[in-house]
Backbone as CSV, one residue per row, in Angstrom:
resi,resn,N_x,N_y,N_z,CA_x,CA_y,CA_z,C_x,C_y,C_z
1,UNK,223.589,89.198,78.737,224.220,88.622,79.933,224.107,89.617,81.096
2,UNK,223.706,89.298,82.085,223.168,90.046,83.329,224.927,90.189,83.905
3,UNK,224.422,91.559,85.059,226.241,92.102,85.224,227.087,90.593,86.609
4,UNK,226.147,90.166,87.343,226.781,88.889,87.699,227.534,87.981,86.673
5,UNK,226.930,87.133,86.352,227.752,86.514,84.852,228.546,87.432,83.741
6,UNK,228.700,88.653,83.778,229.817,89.619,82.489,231.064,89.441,83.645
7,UNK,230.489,90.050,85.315,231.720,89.672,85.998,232.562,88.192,85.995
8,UNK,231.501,87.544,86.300,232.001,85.731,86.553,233.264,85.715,84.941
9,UNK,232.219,86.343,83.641,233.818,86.085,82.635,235.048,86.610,82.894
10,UNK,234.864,88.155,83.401,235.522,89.423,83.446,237.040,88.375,84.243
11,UNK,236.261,88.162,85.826,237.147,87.462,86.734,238.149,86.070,86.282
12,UNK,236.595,85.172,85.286,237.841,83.846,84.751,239.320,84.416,83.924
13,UNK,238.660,85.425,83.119,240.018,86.180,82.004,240.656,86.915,83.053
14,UNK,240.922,86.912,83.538,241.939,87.888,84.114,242.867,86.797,85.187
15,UNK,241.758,85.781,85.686,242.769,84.843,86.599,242.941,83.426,85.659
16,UNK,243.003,83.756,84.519,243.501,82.757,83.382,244.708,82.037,84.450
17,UNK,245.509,82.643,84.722,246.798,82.422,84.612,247.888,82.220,86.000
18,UNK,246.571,82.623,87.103,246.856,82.453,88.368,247.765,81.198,88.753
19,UNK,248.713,81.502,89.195,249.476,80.538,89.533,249.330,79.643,90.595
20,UNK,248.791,79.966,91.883,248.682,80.121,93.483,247.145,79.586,93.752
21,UNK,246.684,80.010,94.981,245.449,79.529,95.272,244.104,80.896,94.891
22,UNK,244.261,81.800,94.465,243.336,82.505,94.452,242.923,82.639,93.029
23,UNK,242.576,81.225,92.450,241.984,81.060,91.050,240.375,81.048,91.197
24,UNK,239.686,81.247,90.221,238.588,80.838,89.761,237.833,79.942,90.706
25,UNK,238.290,78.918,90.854,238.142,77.737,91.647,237.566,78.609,93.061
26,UNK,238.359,79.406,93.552,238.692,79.727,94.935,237.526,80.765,95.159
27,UNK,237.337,81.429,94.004,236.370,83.036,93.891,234.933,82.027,93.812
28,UNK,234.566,80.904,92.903,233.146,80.711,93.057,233.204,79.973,94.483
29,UNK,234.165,79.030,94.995,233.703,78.466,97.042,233.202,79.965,97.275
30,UNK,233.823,80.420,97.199,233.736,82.171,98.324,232.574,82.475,98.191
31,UNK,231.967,82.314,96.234,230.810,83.462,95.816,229.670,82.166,96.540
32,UNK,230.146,81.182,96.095,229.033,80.149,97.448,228.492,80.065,98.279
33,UNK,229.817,80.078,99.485,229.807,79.946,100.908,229.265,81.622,100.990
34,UNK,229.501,82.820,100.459,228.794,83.570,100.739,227.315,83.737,100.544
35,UNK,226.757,83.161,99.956,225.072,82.763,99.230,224.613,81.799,100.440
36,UNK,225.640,80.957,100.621,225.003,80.290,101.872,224.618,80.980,103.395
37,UNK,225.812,81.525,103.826,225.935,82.387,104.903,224.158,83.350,104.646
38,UNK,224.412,84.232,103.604,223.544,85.002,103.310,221.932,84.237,103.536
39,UNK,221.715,82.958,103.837,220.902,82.543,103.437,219.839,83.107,105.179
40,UNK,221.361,82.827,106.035,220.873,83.498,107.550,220.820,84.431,107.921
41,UNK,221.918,84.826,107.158,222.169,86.700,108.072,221.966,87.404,107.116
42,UNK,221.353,87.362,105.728,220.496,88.888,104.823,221.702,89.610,104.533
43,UNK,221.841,90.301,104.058,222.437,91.293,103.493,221.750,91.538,102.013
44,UNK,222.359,92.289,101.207,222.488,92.039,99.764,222.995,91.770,99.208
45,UNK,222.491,90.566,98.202,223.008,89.529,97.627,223.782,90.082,96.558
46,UNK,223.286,90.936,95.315,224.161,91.447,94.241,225.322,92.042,95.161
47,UNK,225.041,92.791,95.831,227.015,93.319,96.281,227.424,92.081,97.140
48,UNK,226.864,91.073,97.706,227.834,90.099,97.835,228.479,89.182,96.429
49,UNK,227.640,88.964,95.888,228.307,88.086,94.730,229.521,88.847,93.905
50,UNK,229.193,90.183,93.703,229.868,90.961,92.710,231.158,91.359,94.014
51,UNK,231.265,91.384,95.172,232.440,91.525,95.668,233.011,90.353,95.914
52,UNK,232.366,89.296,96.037,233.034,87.791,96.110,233.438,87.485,94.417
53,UNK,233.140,87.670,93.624,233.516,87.459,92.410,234.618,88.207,92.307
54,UNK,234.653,89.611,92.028,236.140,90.459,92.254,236.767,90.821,93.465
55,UNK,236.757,89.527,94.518,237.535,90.265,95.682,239.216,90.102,95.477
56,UNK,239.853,89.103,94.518,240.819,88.530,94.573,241.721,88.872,93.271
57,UNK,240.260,89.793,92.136,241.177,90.458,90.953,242.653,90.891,90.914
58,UNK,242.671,91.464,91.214,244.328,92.324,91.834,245.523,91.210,92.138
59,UNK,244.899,89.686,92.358,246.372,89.491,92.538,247.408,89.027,92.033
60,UNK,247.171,88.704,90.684,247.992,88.962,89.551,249.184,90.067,89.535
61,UNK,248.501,91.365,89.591,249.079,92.489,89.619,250.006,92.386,90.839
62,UNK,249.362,91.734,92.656,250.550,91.936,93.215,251.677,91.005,93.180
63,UNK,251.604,89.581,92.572,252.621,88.733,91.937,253.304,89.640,91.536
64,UNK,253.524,90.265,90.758,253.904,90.883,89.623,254.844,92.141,90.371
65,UNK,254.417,93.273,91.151,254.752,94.327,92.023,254.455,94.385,93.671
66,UNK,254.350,93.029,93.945,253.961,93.416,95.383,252.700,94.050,95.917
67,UNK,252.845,94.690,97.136,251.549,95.321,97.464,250.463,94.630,97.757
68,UNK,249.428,95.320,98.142,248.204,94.646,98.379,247.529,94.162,97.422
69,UNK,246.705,93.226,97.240,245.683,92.474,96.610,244.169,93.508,96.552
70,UNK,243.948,93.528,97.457,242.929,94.002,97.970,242.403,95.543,97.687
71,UNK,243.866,96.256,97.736,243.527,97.212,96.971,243.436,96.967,95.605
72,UNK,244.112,96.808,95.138,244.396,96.399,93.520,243.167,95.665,93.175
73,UNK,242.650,95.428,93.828,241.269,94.718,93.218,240.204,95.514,93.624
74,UNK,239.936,96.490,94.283,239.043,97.549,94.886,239.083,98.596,93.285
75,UNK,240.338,98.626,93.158,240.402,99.663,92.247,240.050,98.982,90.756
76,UNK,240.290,98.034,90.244,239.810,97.251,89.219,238.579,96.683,89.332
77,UNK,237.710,96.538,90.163,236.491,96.538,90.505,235.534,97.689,90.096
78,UNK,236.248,98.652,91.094,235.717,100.418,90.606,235.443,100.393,89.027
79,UNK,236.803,100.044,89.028,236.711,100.579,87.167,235.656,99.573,85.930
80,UNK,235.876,98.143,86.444,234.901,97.513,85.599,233.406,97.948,85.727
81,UNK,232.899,98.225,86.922,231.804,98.364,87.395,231.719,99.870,86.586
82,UNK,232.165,100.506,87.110,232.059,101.847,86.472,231.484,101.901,84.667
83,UNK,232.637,100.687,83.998,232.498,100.783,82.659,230.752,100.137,81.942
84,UNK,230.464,99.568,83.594,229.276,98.377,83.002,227.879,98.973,83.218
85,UNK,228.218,100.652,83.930,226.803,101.334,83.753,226.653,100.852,85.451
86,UNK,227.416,100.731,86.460,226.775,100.532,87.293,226.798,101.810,88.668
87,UNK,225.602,101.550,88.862,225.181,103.056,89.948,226.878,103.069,90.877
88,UNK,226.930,104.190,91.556,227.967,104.898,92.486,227.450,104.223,93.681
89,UNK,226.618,104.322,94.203,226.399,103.531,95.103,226.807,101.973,95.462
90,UNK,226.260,101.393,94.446,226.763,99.635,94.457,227.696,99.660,94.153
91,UNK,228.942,100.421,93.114,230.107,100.429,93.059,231.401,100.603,94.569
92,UNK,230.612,101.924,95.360,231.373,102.305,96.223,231.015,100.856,97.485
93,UNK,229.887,100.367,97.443,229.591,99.530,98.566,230.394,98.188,97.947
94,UNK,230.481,97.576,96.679,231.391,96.584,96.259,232.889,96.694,96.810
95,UNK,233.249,97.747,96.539,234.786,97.754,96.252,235.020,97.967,98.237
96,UNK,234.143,98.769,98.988,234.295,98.817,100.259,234.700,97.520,101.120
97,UNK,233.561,96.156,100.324,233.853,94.939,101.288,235.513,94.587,100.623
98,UNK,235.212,94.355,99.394,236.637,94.040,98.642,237.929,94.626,99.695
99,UNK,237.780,96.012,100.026,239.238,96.231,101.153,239.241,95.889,102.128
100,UNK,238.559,95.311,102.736,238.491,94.776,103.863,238.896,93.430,104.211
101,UNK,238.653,93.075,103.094,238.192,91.554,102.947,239.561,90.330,103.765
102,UNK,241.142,90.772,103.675,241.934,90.024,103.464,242.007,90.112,105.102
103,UNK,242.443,88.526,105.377,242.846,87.979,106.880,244.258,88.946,107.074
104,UNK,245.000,88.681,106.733,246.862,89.332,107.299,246.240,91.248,107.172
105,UNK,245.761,91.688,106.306,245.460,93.163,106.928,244.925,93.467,108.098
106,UNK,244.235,92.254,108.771,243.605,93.034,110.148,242.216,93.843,109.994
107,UNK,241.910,94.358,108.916,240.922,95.211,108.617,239.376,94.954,109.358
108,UNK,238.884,96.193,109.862,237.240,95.780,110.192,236.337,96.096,109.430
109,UNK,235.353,94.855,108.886,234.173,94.899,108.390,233.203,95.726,109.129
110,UNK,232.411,96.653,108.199,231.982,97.627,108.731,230.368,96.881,108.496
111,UNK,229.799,96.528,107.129,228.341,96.474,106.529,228.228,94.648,106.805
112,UNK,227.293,94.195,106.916,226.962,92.872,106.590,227.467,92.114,105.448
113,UNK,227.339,92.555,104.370,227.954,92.128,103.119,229.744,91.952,103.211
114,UNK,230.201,92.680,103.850,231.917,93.041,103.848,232.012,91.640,104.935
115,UNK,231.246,92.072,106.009,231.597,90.818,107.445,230.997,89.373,106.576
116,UNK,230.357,89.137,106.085,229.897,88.110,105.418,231.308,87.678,104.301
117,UNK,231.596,88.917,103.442,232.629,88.468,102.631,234.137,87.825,102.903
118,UNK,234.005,88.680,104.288,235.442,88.327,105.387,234.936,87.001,105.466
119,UNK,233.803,86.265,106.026,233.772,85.009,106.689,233.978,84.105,105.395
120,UNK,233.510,84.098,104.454,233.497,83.366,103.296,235.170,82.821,103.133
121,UNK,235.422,84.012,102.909,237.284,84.182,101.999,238.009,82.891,103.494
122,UNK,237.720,83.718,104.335,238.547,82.993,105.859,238.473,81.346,105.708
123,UNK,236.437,81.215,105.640,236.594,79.761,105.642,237.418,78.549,104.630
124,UNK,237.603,79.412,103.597,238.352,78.901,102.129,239.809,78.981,102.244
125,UNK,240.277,78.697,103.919,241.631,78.371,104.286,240.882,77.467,105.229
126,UNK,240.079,76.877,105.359,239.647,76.063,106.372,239.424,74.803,105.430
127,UNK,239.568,73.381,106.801,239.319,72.135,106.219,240.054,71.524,105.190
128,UNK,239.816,70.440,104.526,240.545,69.619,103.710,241.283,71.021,102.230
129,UNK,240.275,71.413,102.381,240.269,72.359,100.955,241.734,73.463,101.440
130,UNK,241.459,73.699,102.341,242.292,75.152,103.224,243.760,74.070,103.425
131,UNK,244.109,73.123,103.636,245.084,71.752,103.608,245.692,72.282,102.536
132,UNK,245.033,71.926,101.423,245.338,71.825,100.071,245.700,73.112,99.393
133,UNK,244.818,74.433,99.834,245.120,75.540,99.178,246.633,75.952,99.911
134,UNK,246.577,75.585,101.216,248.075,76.173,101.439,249.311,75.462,100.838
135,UNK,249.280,74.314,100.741,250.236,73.801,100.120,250.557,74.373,98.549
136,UNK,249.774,74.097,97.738,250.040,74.741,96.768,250.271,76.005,96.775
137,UNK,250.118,77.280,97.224,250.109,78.795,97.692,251.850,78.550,98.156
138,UNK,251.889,77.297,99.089,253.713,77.901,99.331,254.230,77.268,98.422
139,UNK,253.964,76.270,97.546,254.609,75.669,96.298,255.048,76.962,95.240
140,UNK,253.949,77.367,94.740,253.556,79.181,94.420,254.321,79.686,94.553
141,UNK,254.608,80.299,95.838,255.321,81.930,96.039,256.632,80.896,96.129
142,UNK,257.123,79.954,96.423,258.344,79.697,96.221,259.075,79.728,94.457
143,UNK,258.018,79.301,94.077,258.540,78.648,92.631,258.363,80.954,91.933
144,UNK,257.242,81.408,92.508,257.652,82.805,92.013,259.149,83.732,92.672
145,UNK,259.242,82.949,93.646,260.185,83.773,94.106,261.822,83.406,93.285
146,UNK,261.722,82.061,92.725,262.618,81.778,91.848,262.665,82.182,90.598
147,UNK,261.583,82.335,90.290,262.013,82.520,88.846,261.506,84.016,88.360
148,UNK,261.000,84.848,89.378,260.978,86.625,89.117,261.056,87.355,89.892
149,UNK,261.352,86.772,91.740,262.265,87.773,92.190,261.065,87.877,93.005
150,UNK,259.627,87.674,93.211,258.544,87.988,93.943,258.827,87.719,95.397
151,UNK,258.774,88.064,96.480,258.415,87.934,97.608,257.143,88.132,98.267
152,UNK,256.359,87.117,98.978,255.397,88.022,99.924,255.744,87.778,101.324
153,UNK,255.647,89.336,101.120,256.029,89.599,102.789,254.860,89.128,103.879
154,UNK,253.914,88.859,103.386,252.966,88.387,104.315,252.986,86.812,104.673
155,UNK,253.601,85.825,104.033,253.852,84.789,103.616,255.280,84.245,103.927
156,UNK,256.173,85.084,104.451,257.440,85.077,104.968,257.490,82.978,104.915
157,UNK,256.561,82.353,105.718,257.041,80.660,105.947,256.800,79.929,105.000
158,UNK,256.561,80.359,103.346,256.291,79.842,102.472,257.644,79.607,101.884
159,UNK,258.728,80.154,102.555,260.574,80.451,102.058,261.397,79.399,103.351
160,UNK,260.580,79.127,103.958,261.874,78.400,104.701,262.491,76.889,103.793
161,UNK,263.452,76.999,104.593,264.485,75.744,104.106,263.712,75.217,104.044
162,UNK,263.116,74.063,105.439,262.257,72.752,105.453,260.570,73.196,105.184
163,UNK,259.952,72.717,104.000,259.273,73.105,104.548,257.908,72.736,104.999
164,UNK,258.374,71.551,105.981,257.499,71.177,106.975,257.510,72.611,108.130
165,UNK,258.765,73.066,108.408,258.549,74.415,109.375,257.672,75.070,108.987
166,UNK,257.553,75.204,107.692,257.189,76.482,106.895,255.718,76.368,107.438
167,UNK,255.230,74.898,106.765,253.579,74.768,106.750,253.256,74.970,108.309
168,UNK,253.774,74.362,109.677,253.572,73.999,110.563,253.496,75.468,111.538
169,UNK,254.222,76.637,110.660,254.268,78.192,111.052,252.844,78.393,110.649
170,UNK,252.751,77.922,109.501,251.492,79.126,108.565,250.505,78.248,109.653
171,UNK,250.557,77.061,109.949,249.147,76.366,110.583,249.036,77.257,111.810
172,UNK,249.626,77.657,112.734,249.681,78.046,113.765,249.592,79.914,113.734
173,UNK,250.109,80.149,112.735,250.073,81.451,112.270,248.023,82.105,112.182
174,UNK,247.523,81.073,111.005,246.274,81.587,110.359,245.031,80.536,110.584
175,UNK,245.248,79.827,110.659,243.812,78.696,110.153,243.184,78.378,111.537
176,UNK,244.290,78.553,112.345,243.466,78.369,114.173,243.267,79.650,114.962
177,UNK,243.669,80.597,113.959,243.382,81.983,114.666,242.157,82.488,113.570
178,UNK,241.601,81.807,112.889,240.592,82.514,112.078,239.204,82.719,113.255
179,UNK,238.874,81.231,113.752,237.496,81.453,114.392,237.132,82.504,115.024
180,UNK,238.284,82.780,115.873,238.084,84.449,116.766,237.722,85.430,115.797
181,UNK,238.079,85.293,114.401,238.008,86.783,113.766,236.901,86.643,112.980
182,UNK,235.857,85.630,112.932,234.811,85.218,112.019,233.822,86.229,112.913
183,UNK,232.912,86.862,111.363,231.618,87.609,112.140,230.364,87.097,112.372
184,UNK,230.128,86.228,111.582,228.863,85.600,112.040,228.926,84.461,112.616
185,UNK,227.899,83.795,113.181,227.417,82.725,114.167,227.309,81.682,112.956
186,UNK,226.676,81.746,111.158,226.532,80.773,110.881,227.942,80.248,110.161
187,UNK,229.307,81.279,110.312,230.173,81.064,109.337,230.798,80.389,110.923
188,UNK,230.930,80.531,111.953,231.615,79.553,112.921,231.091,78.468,113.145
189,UNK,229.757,78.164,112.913,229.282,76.679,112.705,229.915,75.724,111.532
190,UNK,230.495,76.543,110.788,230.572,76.097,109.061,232.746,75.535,109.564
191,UNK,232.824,76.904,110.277,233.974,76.992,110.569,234.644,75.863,111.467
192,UNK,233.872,75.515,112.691,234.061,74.293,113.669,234.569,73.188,113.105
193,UNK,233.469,72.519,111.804,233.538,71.708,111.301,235.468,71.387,111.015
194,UNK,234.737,72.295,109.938,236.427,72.300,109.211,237.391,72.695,109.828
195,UNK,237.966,72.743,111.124,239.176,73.019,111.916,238.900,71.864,112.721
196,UNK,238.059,70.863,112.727,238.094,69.507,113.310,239.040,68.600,112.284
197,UNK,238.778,68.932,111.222,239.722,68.282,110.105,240.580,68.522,109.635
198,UNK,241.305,69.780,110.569,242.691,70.037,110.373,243.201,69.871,111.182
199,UNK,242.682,69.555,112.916,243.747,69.381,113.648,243.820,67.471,113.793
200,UNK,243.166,66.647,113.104,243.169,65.144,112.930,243.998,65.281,111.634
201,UNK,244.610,65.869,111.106,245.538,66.051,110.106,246.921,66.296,110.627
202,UNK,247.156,67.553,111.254,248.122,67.650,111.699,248.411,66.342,113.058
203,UNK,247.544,66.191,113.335,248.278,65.607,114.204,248.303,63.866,113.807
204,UNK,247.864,63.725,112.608,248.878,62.662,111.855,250.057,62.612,111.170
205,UNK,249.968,64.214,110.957,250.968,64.537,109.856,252.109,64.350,111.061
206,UNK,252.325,64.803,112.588,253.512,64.791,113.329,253.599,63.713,113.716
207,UNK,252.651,62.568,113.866,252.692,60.996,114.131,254.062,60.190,112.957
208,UNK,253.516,60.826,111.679,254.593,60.362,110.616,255.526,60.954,110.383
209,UNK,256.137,61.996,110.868,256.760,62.954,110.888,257.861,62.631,111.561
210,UNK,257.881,62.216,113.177,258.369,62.194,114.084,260.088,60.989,114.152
């Protein structure tokens, strides 16, 4: 088994159990939409797949203790890679996009592969799919915050009382402020689309609402 597919298992076993939106499901759109992107703007493909495959490892661990994702998966990245015989080089350039990668850190993509990995992850809150992942994500951290005490502090409107506020924060919060922060030209074409089909959403959702 070639080290793409040992990861693809590595990643299903470990997000067995993911509660939230950053399952399996969520890591191959990403390892996708990044293959696609890549198809315009080049980079290299093995450290994109292998950081889109483990960009989201870690967040088990921060369910569990808080903290970043991102690190926690930089560093469990390191280490699988490490165990699988793989050069210092592709290790240190994997785990590099991996910290970068998350929207609420702010972080700047430095290499093609990292800005590519940023656009991927971003668009996978976009469109019908990005609808759907947030809902379940505040279903998630609510139902963790009941029953082990978890908070994310980054996620603060996933806790309100109503939570139509809640969603109607996070919409205004992330999914219409992504385009500005997208690095490439072909991930805002990809991106347009799908923020056409969130604001003919919301603005049915306040038609029935009202």
């Amino acid at each position: 088994m070639d080290l793409i597919e040992t990861t693809r298992q590595f990643v299903a076993e470990v997000l067995a159990d993911e509660p939230s939106t950053h399952d399996m499901s969520h890591i191959e759109r990403v390892e996708n939409t990044c293959m696609n992107i890549h198809k315009k703007e080049g980079g290299d493909l093995q450290v994109l797949r292998l950081a889109a495959l483990l960009h989201d490892v870690g967040i088990v661990r921060e369910h569990k203790e808080g903290g970043n994702h991102a690190q926690y998966s930089a560093e469990i990245a390191s280490e699988f890679l490490r165990e699988k015989g793989a050069e210092a080089e592709l290790i240190d350039h994997v785990t590099s996009c991996i910290l970068t990668h998350r929207f609420s850190r702010g972080m700047q993509a430095q290499t093609i592969e990292a800005k590519i990995l940023q656009d991927a992850d971003r668009i996978d809150a976009l469109g019908a799919v990005g609808i759907f992942r947030s809902l379940v994500s505040m279903g998630a951290l609510r139902a963790l915050k009941h029953t082990i005490g978890t908070v994310k502090e980054t996620s603060m409107n996933a806790y309100t009382e109503d939570p139509f506020d809640g969603f109607y924060d996070y919409m205004e919060r992330k999914p219409f402020k992504i385009m500005e922060r997208l690095n490439t030209e072909t991930a805002k074409e990809i991106a347009d689309q799908r923020l056409a089909i969130m604001r003919m959403y919301l603005e049915q959702l306040k038609e029935e609402t009202l």
